[in-house]
C-alpha atoms as one frame of an Amber mdcrd trajectory, in Angstrom:
protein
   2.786 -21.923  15.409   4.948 -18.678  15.006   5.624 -16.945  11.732   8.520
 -14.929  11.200   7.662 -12.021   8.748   9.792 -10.034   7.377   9.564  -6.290
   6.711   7.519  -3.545   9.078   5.620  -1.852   7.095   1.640  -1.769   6.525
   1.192  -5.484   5.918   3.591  -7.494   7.677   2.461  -5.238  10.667  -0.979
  -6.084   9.912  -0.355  -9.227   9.212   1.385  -9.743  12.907  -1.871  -8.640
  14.350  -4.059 -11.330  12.182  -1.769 -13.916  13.289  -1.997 -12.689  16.994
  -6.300 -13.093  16.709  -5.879 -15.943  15.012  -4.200 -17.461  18.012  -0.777
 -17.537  16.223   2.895 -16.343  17.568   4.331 -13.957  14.869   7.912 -12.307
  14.882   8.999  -9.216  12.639  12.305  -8.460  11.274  12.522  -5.144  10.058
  15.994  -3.816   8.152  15.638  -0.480   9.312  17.699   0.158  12.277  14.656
   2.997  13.480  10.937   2.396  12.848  10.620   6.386  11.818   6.905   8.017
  10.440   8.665   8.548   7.096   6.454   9.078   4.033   3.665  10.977   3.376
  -0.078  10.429   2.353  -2.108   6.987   1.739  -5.536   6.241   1.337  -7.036
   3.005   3.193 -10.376   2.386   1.032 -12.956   0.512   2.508 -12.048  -3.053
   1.698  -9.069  -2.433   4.623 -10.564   0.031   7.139 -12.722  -3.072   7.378
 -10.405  -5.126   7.992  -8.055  -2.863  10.813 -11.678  -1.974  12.240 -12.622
  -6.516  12.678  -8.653  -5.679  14.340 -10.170  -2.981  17.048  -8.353  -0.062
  15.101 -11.549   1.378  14.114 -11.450   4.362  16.506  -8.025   5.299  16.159
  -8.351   5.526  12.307 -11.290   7.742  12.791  -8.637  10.095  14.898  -5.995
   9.894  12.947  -6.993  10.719   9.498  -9.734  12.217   7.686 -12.581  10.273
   5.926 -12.812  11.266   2.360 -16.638  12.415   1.089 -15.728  12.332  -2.720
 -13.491  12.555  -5.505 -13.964  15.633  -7.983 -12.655  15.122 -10.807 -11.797
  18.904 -12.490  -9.229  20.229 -15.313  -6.844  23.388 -14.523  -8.912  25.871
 -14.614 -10.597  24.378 -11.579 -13.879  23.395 -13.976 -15.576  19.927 -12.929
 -15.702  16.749 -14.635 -16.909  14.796 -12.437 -17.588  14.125  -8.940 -17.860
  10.602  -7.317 -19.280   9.725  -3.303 -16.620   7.814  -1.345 -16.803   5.622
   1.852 -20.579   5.428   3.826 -21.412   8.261   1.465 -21.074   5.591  -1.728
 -22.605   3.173   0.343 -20.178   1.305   2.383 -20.436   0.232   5.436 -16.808
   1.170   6.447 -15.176   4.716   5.544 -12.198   5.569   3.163  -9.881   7.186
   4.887  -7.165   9.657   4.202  -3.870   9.333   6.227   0.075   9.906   6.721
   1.969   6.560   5.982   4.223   6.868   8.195   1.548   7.696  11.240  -0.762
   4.491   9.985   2.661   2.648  10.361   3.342   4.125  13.734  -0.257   3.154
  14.912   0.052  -0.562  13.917   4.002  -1.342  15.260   2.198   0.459  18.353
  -0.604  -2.126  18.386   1.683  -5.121  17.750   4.146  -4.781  20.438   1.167
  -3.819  22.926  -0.104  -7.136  22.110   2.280  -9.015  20.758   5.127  -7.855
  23.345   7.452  -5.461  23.303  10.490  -7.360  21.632   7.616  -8.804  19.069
   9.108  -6.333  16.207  12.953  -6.307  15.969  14.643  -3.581  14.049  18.084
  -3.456  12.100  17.658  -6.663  11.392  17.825  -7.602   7.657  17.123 -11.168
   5.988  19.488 -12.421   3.808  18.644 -15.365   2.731  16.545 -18.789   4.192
  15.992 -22.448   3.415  13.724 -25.531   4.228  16.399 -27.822   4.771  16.634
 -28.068   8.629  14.993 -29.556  11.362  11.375 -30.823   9.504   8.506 -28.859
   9.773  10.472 -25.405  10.021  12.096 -23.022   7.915  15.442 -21.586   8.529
  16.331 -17.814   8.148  19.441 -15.914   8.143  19.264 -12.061   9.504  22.537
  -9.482   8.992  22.616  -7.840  12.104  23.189  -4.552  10.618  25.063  -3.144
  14.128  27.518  -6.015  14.381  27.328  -7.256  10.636  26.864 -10.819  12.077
  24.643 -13.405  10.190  22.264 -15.177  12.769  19.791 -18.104  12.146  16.129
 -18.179  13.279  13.647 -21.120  12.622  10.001 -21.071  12.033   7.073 -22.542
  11.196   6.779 -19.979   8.222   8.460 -17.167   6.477   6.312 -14.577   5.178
   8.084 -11.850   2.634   6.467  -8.571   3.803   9.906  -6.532   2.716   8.467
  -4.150   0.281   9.712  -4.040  -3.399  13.097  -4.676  -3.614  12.206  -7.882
  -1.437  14.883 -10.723  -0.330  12.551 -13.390   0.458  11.076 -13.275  -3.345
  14.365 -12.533  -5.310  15.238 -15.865  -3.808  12.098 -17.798  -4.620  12.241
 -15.704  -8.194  15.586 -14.965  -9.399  14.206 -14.819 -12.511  11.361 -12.930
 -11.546  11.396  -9.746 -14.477  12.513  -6.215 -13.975  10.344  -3.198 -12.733
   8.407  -2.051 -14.996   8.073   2.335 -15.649   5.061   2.873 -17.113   6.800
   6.008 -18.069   5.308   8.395 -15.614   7.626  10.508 -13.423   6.051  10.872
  -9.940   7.008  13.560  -7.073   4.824  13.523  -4.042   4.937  16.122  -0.916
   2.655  17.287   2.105   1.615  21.180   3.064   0.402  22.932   5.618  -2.952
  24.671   3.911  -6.155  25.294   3.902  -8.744  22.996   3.073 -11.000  23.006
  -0.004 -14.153  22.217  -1.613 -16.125  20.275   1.596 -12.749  19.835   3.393
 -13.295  16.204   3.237 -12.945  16.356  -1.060  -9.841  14.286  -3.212  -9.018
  16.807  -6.401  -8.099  14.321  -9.050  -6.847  17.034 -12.131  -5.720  16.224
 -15.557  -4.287  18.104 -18.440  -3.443  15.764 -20.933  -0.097  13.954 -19.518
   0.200  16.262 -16.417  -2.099  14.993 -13.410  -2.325  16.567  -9.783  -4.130
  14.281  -6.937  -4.396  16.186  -3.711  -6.674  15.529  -0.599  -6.370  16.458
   3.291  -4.960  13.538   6.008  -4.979  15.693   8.909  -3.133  17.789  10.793
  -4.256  20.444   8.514  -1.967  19.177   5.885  -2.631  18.565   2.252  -1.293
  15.551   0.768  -0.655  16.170  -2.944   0.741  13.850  -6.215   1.707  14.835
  -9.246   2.542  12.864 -12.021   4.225  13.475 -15.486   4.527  11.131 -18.513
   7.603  11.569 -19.544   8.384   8.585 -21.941   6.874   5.605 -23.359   6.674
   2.567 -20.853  10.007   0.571 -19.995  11.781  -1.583 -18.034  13.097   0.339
 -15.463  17.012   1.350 -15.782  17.317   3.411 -12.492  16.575   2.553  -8.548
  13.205   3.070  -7.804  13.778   3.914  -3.927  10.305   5.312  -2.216  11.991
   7.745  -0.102  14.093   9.519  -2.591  14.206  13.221  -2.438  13.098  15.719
  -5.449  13.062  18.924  -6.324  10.579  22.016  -6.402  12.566  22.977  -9.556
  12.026  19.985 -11.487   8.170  19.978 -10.607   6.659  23.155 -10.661   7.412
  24.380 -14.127   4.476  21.638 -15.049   2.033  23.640 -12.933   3.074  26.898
 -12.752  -0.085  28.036 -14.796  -2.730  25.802 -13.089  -5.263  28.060 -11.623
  -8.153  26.035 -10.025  -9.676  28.698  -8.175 -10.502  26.677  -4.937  -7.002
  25.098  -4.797  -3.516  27.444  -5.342  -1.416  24.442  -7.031   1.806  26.557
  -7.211   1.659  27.624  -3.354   0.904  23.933  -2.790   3.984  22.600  -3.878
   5.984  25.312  -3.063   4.696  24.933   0.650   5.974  21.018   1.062   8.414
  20.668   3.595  10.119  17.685   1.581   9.635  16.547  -1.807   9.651  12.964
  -2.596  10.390  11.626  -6.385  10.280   8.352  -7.897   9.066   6.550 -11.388
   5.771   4.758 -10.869   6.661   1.162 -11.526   4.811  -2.574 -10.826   6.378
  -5.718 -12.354   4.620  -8.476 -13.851   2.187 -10.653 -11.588   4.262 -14.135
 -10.352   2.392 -17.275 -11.943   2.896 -18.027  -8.354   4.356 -16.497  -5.015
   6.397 -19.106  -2.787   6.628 -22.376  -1.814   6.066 -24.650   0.975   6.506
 -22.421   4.263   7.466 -19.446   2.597   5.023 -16.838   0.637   4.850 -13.568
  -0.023   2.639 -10.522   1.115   1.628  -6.805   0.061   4.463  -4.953  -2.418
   7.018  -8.095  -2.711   4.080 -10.351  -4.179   2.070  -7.519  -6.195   4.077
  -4.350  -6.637   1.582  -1.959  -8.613   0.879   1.450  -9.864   0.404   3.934
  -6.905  -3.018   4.897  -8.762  -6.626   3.734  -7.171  -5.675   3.992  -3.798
  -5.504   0.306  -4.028  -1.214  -0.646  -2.752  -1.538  -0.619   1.063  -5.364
  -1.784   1.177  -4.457  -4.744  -0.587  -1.352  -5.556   1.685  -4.045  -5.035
   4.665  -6.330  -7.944   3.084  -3.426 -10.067   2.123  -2.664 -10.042   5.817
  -6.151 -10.582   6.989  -6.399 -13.421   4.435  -3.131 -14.601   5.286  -3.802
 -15.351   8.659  -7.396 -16.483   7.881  -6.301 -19.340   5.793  -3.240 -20.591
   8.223  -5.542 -20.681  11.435  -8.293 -23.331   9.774  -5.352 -25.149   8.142
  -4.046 -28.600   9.163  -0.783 -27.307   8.387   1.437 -24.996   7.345   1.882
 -24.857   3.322  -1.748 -26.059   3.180  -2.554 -22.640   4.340   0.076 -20.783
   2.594  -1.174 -22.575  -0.734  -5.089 -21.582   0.099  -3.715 -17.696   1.205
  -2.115 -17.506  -2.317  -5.214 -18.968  -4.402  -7.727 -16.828  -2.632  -5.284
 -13.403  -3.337  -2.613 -14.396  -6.580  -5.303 -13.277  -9.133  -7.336 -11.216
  -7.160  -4.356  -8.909  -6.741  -3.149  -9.976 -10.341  -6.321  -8.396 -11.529
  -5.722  -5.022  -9.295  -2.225  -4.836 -10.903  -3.831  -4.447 -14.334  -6.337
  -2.242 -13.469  -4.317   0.030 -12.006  -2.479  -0.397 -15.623  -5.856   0.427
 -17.055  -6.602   3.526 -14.872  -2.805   5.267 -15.549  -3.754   5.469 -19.215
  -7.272   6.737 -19.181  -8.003   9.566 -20.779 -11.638  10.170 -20.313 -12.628
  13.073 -19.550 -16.633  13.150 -19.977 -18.662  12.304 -17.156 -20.041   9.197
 -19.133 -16.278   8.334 -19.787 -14.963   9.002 -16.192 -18.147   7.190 -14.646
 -17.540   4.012 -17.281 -13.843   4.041 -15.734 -14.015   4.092 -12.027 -16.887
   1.616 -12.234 -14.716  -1.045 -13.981 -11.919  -0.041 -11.560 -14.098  -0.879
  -8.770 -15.561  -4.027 -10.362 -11.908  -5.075 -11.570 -10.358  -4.754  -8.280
 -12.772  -6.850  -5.869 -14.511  -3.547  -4.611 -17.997  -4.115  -5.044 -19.910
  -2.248  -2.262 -22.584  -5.279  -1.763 -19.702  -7.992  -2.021 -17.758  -6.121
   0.717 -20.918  -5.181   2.730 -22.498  -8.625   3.722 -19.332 -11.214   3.174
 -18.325 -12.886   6.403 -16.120 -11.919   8.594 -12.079 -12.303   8.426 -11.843
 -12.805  12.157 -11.747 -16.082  13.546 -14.746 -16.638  15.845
């Protein structure tokens, strides 16, 4: 069997090593003409550092990022709320770990074409389009060559639609699929060079009413900070809502020019970032269902949500994981695809919401905040006894 998935990010490159335990072939297509370490911080909770550990990753996570102790929860003055164990210190079996996006990407497109084969991932290569109609059993893609402009055909057992938010494979299998959806929040995100704080291994979650700052450490002595701003009342989205979009210090700082935390300079923070990324924090509406036949959908293009709960690029890692899973104790193809997308449509349906829930919450007791992050963690499939002694992904 080989899949042909499209898009290089976190899960279709995770997904390309599932399918390569699982005994499958799997191809990438990725538009970018260079596979670069763009981006900047992500957390991998322990629901997926499971899952990339069952893939032999385990180690190189461990090097690559740091493993966050606990959220504190504080208000401007630097004053805590609230403070909440993460990873083996909350009880997992697995850590949470803090990395750079781009290096976690870099790590797996390093795995894949060490195992898969060098030519396994192929760059500047952009799907356009795809149909069942050929030779039975297969479906057929067309990919834009984006050096020569020429339109090529590939077949396949299977299509998967790893390509991110503005995906190809789903506008095609949902033209009428809804808009993005701004929940009204302006976003700006950035990485500095600094010192650590609190236990070094700490997440500062800060509120003051609609101003919020998230910052924790991935490495590299860097700080990884996020600050959002509601700026409006939620919306379909009007504008592009490109990830890699560049902002300014201007248009950020005058929201936290006064913050004075005492363990954390917020100011020298964002003034320190090398590059400032801004965008609107947007989902859209969960599908009613995600493809058809051969071709499904994984990670961002089936479940774009709110980039709160540290939840996006873990649940692209167990879509993969899942993904393969279903196909390799399948009798065929769109029996698995169907059994991928019942196990994960409401699952991640449910995570979509949450994350909903969480942008809105205004708690700020310890009772309130504890209430909060518990449902979050019940909501999204994060229950540290579930995830602790279910069976293993990997195929025996």
């Amino acid at each position: 069997m080989t899949v042909l998935i499209a898009g290089a990010g976190i899960g279709g490159l995770t997904a390309a090593l599932s399918l390569h335990a699982a005994g499958a072939d799997a191809i990438v297509v990725e538009s970018a003409r260079e596979i670069r370490p763009l981006g900047v911080g992500i957390n991998l909770l322990p629901h997926a550092v499971r899952e990339l550990t069952e893939l032999g990753l385990g180690e190189d996570l461990a090097a690559l990022g740091v493993a966050t102790a606990e959220h504190v929860y504080s208000d401007r003055f630097g004053n805590e709320i609230f403070t909440e164990p993460r990873g083996t210190a909350q009880g997992y079996r697995w850590p949470q770990y803090s990395v750079h996006r781009g290096e976690l990407q870099m790590l797996l497109l390093d795995a894949v074409r060490e195992r898969l084969g060098a030519d396994a991932v192929r760059s500047g290569a952009r799907l356009v389009g795809f149909d069942e109609s050929g030779e039975a059993g297969t479906v057929r893609a067309r990919l834009l060559d984006r050096e020569t402009g020429i339109v090529g055909e590939t077949t396949a057992d299977a299509l998967i639609g790893a390509d991110g938010l503005h995906s190809a494979v789903r506008a095609q299998l949902h033209p009428d699929g809804g808009p993005l959806l701004w929940s009204g929040i302006r976003m700006w995100r950035g990485t500095t060079v600094a010192e650590p704080f609190l236990t070094g291994r700490s997440m500062a979650i800060v509120r003051e009413g609609d101003v919020e700052l998230v910052a924790y450490p991935i490495g590299g002595g860097r700080i990884n900070w996020v600050c959002g701003v509601r700026v409006s009342e939620p919306q379909p989205l009007a504008e592009d809502a490109g990830w890699n979009r560049g902002g300014l210090l201007a248009d950020v700082l005058p929201y936290y020019q006064d913050w004075k935390l005492g363990w954390l300079d917020v100011p020298a923070l964002l003034a320190g970032s090398g590059e400032i990324l801004e965008y609107p924090m947007v989902d859209r509406e969960p599908l009613p269902a995600w493809g058809r036949g051969r071709v499904t959908l994984l990670g961002d293009a089936a479940h774009p949500m709110y980039p709160v709960g540290a939840n996006g690029g873990s649940q692209a890692i167990v879509d993969a994981r899942v993904l393969a899973h279903e196909l390799a104790r399948a009798d065929d193809v769109p029996t698995g695809l169907a059994r991928y997308e019942n196990a994960r449509r409401d699952a991640t349906a449910a995570v979509v919401r949450a994350n909903r829930d969480m942008s809105l919450a205004g708690g700020q007791t310890m009772r309130e905040l504890a209430r909060i992050t518990d449902t979050y963690r019940s909501a999204t499939g994060s229950d540290i006894h579930v995830l602790n002694t279910r069976a293993s992904l990997t195929p025996c």
